[in-house]
C-alpha positions as a Python dict, from the first residue, in 0.01 Angstrom:
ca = {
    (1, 'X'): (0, 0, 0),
    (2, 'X'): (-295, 33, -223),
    (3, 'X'): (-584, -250, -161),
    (4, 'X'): (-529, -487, -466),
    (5, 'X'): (-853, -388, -718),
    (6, 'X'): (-965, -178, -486),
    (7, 'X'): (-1110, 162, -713),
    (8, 'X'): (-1155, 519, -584),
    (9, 'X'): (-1530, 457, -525),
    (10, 'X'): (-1455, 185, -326),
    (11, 'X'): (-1272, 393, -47),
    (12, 'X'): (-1412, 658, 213),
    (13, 'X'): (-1379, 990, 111),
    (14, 'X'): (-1080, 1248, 234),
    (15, 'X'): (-1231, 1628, 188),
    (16, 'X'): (-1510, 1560, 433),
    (17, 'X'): (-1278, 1432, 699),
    (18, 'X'): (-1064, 1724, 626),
    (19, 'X'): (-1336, 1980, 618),
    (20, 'X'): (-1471, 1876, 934),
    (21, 'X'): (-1141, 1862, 1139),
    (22, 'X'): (-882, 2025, 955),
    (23, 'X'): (-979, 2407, 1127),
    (24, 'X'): (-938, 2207, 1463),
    (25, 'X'): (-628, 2072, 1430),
    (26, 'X'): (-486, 2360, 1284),
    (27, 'X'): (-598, 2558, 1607),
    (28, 'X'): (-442, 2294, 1816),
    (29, 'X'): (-362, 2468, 2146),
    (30, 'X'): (-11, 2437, 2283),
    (31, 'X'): (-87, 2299, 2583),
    (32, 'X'): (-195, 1967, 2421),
    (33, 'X'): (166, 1942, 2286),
    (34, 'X'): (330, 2111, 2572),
    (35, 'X'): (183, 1966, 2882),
    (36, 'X'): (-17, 1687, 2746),
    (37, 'X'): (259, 1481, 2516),
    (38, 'X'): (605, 1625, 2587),
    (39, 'X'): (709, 1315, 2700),
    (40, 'X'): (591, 1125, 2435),
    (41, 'X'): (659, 1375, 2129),
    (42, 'X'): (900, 1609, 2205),
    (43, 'X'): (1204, 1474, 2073),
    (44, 'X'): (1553, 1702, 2141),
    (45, 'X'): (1240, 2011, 2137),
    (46, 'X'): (1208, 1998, 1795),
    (47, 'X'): (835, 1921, 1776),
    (48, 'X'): (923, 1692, 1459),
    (49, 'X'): (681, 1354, 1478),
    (50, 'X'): (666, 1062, 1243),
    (51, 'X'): (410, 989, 1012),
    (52, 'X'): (123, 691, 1029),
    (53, 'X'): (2, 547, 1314),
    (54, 'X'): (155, 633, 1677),
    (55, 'X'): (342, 322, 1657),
    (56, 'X'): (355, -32, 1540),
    (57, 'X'): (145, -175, 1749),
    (58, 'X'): (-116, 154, 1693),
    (59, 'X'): (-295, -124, 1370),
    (60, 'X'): (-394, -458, 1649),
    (61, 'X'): (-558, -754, 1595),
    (62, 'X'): (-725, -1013, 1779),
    (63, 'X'): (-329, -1150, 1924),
    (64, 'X'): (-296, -809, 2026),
    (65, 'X'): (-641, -663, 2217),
    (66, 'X'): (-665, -605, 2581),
    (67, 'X'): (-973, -750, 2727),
    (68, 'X'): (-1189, -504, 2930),
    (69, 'X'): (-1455, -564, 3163),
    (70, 'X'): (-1788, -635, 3056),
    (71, 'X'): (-1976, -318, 2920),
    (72, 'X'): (-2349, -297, 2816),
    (73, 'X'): (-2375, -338, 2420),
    (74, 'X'): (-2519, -42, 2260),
    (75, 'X'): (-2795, -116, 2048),
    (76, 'X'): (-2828, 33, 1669),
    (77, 'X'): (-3078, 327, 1759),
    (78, 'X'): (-2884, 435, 2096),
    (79, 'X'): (-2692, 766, 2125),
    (80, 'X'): (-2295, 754, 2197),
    (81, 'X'): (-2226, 736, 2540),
    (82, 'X'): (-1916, 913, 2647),
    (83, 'X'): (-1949, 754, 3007),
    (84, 'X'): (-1971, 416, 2886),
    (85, 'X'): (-1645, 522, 2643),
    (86, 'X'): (-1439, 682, 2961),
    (87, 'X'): (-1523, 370, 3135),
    (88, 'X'): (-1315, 179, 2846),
    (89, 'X'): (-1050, 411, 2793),
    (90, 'X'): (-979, 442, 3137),
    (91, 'X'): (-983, 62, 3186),
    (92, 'X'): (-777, -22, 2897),
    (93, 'X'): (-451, -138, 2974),
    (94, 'X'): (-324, -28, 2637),
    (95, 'X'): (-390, 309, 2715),
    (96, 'X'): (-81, 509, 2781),
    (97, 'X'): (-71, 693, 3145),
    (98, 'X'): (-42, 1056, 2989),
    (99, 'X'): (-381, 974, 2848),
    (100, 'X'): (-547, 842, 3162),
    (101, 'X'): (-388, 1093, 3335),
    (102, 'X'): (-567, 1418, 3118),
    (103, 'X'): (-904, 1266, 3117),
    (104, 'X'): (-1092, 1461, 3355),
    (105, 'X'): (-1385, 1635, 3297),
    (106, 'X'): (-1368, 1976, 3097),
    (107, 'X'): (-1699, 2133, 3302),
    (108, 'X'): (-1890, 1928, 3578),
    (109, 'X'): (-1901, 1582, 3484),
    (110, 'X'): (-1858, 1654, 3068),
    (111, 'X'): (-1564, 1418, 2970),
    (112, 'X'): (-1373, 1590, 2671),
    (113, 'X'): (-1449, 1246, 2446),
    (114, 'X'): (-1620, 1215, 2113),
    (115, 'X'): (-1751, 874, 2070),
    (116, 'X'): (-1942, 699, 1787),
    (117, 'X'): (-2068, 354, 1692),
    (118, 'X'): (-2044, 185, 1378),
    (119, 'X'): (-1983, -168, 1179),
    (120, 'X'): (-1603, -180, 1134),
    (121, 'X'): (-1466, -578, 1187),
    (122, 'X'): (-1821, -774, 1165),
    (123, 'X'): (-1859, -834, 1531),
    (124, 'X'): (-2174, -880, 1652),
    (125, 'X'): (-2214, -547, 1805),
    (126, 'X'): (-2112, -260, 1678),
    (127, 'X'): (-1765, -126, 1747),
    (128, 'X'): (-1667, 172, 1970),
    (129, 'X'): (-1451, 430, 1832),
    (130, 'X'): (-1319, 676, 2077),
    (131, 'X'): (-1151, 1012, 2039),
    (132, 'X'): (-975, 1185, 2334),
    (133, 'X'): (-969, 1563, 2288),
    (134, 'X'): (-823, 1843, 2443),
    (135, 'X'): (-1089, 2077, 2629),
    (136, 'X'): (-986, 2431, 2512),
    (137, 'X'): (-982, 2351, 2163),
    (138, 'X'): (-1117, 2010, 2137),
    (139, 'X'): (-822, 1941, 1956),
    (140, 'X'): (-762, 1475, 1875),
    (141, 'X'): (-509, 1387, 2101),
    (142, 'X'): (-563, 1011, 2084),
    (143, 'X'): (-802, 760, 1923),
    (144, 'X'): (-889, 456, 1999),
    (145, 'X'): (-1091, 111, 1880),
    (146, 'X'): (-1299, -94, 2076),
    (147, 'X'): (-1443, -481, 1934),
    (148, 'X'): (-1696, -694, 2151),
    (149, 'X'): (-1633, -1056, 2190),
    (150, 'X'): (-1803, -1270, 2410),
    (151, 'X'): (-1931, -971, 2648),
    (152, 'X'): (-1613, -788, 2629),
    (153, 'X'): (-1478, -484, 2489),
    (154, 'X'): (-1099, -503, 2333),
    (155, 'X'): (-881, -239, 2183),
    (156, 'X'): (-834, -358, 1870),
    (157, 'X'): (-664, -10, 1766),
    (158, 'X'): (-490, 309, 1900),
    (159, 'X'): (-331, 600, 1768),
    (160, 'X'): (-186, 819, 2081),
    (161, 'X'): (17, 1128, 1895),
    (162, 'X'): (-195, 1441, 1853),
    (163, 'X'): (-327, 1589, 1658),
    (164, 'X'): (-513, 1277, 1573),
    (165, 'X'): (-889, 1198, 1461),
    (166, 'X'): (-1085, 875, 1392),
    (167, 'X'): (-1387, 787, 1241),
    (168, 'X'): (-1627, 537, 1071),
    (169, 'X'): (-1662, 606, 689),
    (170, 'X'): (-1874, 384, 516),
    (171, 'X'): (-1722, 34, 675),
    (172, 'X'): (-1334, 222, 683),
    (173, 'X'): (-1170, 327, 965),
    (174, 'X'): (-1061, 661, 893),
    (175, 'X'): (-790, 829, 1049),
    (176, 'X'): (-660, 1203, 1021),
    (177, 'X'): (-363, 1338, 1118),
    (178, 'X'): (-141, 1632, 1097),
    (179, 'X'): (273, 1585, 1073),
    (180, 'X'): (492, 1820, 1160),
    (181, 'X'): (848, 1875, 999),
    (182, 'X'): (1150, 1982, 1259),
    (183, 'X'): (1082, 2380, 1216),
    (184, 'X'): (757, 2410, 1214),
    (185, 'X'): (571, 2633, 1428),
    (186, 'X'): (269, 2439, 1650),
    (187, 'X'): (-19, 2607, 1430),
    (188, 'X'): (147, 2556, 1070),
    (189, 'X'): (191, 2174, 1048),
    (190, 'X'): (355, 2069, 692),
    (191, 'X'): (114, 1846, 598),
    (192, 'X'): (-198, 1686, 686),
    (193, 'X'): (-248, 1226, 633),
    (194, 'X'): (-570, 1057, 603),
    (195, 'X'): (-511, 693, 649),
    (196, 'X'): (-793, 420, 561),
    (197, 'X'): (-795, 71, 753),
    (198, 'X'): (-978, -211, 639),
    (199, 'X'): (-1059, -485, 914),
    (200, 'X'): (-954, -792, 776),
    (201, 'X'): (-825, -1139, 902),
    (202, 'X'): (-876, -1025, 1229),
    (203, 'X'): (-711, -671, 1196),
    (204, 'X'): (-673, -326, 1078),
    (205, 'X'): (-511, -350, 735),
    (206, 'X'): (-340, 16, 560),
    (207, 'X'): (-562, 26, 210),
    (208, 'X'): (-545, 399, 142),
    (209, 'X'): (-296, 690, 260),
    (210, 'X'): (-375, 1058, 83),
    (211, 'X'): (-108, 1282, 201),
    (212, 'X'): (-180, 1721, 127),
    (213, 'X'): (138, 1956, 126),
    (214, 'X'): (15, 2289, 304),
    (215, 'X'): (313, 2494, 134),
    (216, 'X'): (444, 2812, 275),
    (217, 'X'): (251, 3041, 372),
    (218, 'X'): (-39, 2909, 364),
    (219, 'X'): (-1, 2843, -9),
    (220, 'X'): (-189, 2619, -236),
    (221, 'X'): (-238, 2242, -127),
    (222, 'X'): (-74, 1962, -256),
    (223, 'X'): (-242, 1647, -248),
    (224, 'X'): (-80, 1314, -323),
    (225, 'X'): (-240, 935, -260),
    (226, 'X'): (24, 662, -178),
    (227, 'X'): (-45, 322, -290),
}
């Protein structure tokens, strides 16, 4: 699904997403899979999961946000705020209970949430893209998109099967992920996505998918770009 005259300049980048995150997710700790999401990937105990998004409704648009309560708008210059993002997650509606449920604090009051701000559907504020992690490993287990509108925050997106990363690249939504086929052991996934959204008509739109074949063993990497 390929954006029509779209070229490879025109979309983000895949090694940097997968240099920065793909050590993590390979490290994933079994507790994320085992305590955190057993109910929501284990599937007759194979540890199989399907590819893309956690589900269809993980690409939403303006039919399908949840309208939070008001939250101060972050200005251009300010620093993420996790509180400000546990505030939304925990809020959200959309959010699955096994999320809300995990996010507690790692140490004291440090929430285990990477959060960044960025221009991603042309609101007037920038949008809030929030990553859940695991606190051992800091491993994605779910990522989510908030959208101001009228003094409100909406989750315009939400991928919820780990491991799973977001991020702003360069006006894309970028999202990683590692799949899993029916045998494989927790740290040797089969093969890693990185899926590229484009905001448009009011929602998340596939443009780009570039899928890499680990091979056995650790052998060499396959890389492959759907259109």
């Amino acid at each position: 699904m390929g954006a029509s005259g779209q070229t490879g300049s025109d979309r983000p980048g895949t090694a940097p997403v997968r240099g920065n995150f793909q050590a993590a997710f390979t490290a994933m700790a079994v507790v994320v899979a085992l305590a955190l999401f057993v109910s929501a990937c284990g599937t007759g105990g194979t540890g199989a999961r399907d590819e893309g998004p956690a589900h269809a409704d993980a690409v939403g648009g303006a039919g399908a946000a949840k309208s939070l309560a008001p939250a101060a708008t972050p200005s251009a210059s300010a620093a993420p705020d996790p509180t400000q993002a546990v505030r939304l997650v925990k809020a959200d509606p959309g959010v699955s209970s096994e999320v809300k449920r995990e996010l507690k604090p790692c140490v004291s009051d440090d929430y285990p949430v990477d959060v960044s701000y960025g221009e991603l559907t042309g609101a007037s504020a920038e949008d809030i893209v929030v990553n859940v992690l695991s606190c051992g490993d800091q491993v994605g287990v779910a990522s989510y998109v908030y959208r101001e509108e009228d003094g409100e925050y909406h989750n315009v997106f939400k991928a919820e099967e780990p491991p799973v990363y977001a991020e702003i690249d360069r006006g894309y939504l970028v999202v990683t992920e590692q799949v899993y086929a029916k045998d494989d052991a927790l740290s040797n996934p089969s093969s890693e996505n990185v899926i590229s959204y484009k905001w448009i008509s009011g929602r998340f739109i596939l443009k780009d998918r570039t899928r890499t074949e680990y091979g056995d063993l650790g052998g060499g990497d396959e890389s492959a770009t759907e259109g």
